[in-house]
C-alpha positions in Angstrom: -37.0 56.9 92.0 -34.0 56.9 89.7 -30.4 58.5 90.4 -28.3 60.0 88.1 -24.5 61.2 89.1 -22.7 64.1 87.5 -19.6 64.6 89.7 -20.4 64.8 93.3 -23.8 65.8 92.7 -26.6 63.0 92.4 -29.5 64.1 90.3 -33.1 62.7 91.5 -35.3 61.9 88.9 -39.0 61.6 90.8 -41.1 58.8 89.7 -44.3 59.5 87.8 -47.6 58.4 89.9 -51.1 58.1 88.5 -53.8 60.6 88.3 -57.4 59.8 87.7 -58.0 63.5 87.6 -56.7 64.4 84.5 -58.3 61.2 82.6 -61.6 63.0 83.4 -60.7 65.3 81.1 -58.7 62.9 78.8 -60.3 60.3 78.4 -57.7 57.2 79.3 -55.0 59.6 79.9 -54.6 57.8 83.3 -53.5 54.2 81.5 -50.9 55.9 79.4 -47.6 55.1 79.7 -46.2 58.6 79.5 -42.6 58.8 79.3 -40.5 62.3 79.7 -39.2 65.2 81.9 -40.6 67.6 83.6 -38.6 70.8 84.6 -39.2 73.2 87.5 -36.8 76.2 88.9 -36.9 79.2 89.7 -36.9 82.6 86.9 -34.0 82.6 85.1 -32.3 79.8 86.4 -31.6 78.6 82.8 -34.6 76.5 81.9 -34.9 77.2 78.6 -31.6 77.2 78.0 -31.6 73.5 79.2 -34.1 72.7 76.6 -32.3 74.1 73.3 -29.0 72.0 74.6 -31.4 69.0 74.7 -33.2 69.3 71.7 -29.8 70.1 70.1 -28.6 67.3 71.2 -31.3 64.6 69.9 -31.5 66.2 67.2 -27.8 67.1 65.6 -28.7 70.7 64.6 -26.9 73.9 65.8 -29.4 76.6 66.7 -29.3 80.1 67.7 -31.4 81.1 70.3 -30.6 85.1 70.8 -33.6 87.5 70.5 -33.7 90.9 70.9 -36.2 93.8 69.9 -35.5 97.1 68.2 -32.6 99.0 69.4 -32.2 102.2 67.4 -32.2 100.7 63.8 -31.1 97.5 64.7 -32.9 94.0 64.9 -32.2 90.5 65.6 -34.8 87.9 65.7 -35.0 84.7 66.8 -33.5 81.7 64.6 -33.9 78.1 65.1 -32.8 75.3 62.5 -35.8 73.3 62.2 -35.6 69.8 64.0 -36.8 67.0 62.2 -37.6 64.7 65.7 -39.3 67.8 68.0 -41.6 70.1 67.8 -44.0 72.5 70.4 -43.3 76.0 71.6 -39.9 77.6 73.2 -40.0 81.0 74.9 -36.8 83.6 75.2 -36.8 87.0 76.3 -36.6 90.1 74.2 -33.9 92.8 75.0 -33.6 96.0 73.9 -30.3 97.9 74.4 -29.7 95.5 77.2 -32.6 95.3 79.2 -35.7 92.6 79.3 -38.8 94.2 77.1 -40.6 91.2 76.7 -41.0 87.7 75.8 -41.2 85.6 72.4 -43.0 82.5 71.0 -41.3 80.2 68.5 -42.4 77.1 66.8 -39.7 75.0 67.0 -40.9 72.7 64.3 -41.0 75.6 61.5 -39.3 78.5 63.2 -42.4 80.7 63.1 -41.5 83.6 65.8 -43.8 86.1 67.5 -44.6 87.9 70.6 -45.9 86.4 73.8 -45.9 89.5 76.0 -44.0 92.7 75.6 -43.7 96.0 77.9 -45.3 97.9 75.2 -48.3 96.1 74.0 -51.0 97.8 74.6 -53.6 95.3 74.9 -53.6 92.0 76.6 -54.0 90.3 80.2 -51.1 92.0 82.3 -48.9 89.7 84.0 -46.5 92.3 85.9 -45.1 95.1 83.5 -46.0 92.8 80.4 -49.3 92.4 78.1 -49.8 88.6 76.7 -49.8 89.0 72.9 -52.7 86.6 73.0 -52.9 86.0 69.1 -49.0 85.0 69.0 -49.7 82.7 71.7 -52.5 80.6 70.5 -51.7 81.3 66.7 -47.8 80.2 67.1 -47.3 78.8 70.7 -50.4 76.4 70.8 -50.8 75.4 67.5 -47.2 74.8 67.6 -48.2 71.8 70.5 -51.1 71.0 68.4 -49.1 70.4 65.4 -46.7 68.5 67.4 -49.2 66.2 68.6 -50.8 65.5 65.3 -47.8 65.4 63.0 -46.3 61.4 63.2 -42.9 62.4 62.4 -42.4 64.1 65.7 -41.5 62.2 68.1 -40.4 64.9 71.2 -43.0 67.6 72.1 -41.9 70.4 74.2 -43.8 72.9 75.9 -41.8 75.6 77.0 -43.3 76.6 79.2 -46.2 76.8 81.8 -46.8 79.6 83.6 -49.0 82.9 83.8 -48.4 84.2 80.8 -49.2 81.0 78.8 -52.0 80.2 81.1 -53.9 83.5 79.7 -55.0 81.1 76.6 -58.6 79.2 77.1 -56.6 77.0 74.0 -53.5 76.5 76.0 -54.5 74.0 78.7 -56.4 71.4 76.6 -53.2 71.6 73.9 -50.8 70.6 76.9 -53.4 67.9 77.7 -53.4 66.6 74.0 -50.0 66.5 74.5 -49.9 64.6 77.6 -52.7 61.5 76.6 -50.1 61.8 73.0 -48.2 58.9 74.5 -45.1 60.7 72.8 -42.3 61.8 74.9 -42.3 65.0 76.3 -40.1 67.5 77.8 -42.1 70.3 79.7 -40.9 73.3 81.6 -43.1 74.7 84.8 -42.9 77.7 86.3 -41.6 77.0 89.9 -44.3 79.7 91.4 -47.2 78.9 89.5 -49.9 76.9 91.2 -52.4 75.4 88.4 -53.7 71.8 88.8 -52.0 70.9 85.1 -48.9 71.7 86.7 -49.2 69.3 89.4 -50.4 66.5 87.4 -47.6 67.0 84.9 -44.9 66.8 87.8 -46.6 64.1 89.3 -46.9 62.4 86.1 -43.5 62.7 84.7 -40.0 62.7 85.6 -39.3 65.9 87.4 -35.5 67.3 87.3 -35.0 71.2 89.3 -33.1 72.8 87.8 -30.5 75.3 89.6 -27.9 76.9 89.3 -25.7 74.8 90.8 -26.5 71.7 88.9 -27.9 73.0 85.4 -24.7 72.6 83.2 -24.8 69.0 84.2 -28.4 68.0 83.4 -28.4 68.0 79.0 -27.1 64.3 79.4 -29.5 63.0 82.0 -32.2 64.3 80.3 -31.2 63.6 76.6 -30.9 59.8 77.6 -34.1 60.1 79.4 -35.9 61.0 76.3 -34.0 58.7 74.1 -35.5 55.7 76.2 -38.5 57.3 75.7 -38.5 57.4 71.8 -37.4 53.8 71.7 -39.8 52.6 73.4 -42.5 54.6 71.7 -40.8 53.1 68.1 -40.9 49.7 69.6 -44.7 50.2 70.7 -45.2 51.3 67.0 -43.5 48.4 65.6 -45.5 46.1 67.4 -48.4 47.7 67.1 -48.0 47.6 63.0 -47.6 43.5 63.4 -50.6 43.1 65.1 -49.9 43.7 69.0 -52.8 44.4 69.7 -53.8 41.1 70.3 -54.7 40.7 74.6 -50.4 39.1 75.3 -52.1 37.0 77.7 -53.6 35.1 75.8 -51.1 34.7 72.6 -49.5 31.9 73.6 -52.4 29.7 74.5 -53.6 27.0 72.6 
């Protein structure tokens, strides 16, 4: 268990612990060394949020991150300066004339936008007063994982974030767990409420931060030099990998 201290308040980052579970469905996904942060909080408490300020951070680009929907015969949508070191999916809400009307689903990678679930779609799963845009999600939201995973120059994949809505996709679960047996870092937002078995294995598996109020303006340095470990040690793994590490290391230096 490692401590971080902003202030007066002392941040606990939970250690990861081993789960043959999830290697039954990926295979050696249980011998990985994964390497990121999981977040969990409660609605609203600035999760997202938290995750543009990191991924601003590591990546030196300015981003906007305001979305709104139609409000008489004005429109703003969502704009995000591509990063050249993460990719996956970010969520934001949608207000019109003030109020939540839905939620969106952006690419981070190529700033492809769309609409997870909105007050007036008229189709869809209905989580509360919203319908999942189900085509959004799976066309934007997971192929934006997907793409994250396969694409070599990305080296942060972010998953923002896991929770009913995003759950509705039968292609949603086995991106996150491409993602997760990637061995690139990750930084992964859970829905405090939800109770899936992916979300356990990912708090379990990674370093888990909570996020409040209280604590949230504090956290973009923790978990920026969290991840940086991460992605050094991922580049070092590369390099040896290139000159020939995969040789058994016990046995290199006998004769």
């Amino acid at each position: 268990m490692t401590q971080a201290v902003h202030g007066n308040a002392p941040i606990t980052l939970m250690p990861k612990q081993p789960n043959p579970s999830l290697c039954e469905r990926v295979e050696c996904y249980a011998n990985m060394n994964n390497c990121g942060v999981a977040l969990t909080g409660r609605p609203g408490v600035g999760k997202t949020t938290l995750i543009r300020n990191v991924v601003s951070a590591l990546c030196g680009n300015e981003r906007e991150d305001v979305v709104s929907a139609p409000c008489g015969n004005e429109r703003e949508d969502v704009v995000f300066a591509p990063c050249r070191k993460a990719g996956g999916m970010l969520t934001s809400e949608i207000r019109k004339c003030g109020h939540r009307v839905g939620f969106s689903v952006t690419d981070l990678a190529t700033d492809r936008s769309g609409i997870l679930a909105h007050i007036h779609q008229t189709v869809g799963h209905q989580i509360g007063r919203y319908r999942v845009c189900l085509a959004d999600l799976e066309t934007i939201g997971v192929a934006a994982i997907e793409n994250a995973v396969a694409d070599s120059r990305i080296d942060l994949v972010v998953i923002d974030e896991i929770a009913p809505m995003e759950l509705v996709s039968a292609r949603f679960v086995p991106a996150v767990e491409q993602a997760l047996a990637s061995g690139k870092a990750l930084l992964i937002s859970t829905h405090a409420h939800t109770d899936h078995p992916l979300i356990h294995d990912i708090r379990r598996q990674l370093d888990l931060v909570r996020v409040k109020l209280s604590n949230r303006d504090t956290l973009t340095d923790t978990i920026v030099l969290k991840l940086r470990e991460c992605m050094s040690s991922r580049a070092v793994d590369r390099e040896t990998s290139s000159k020939g590490g995969n040789e058994d290391p016990l046995t290199q230096d006998i004769p």
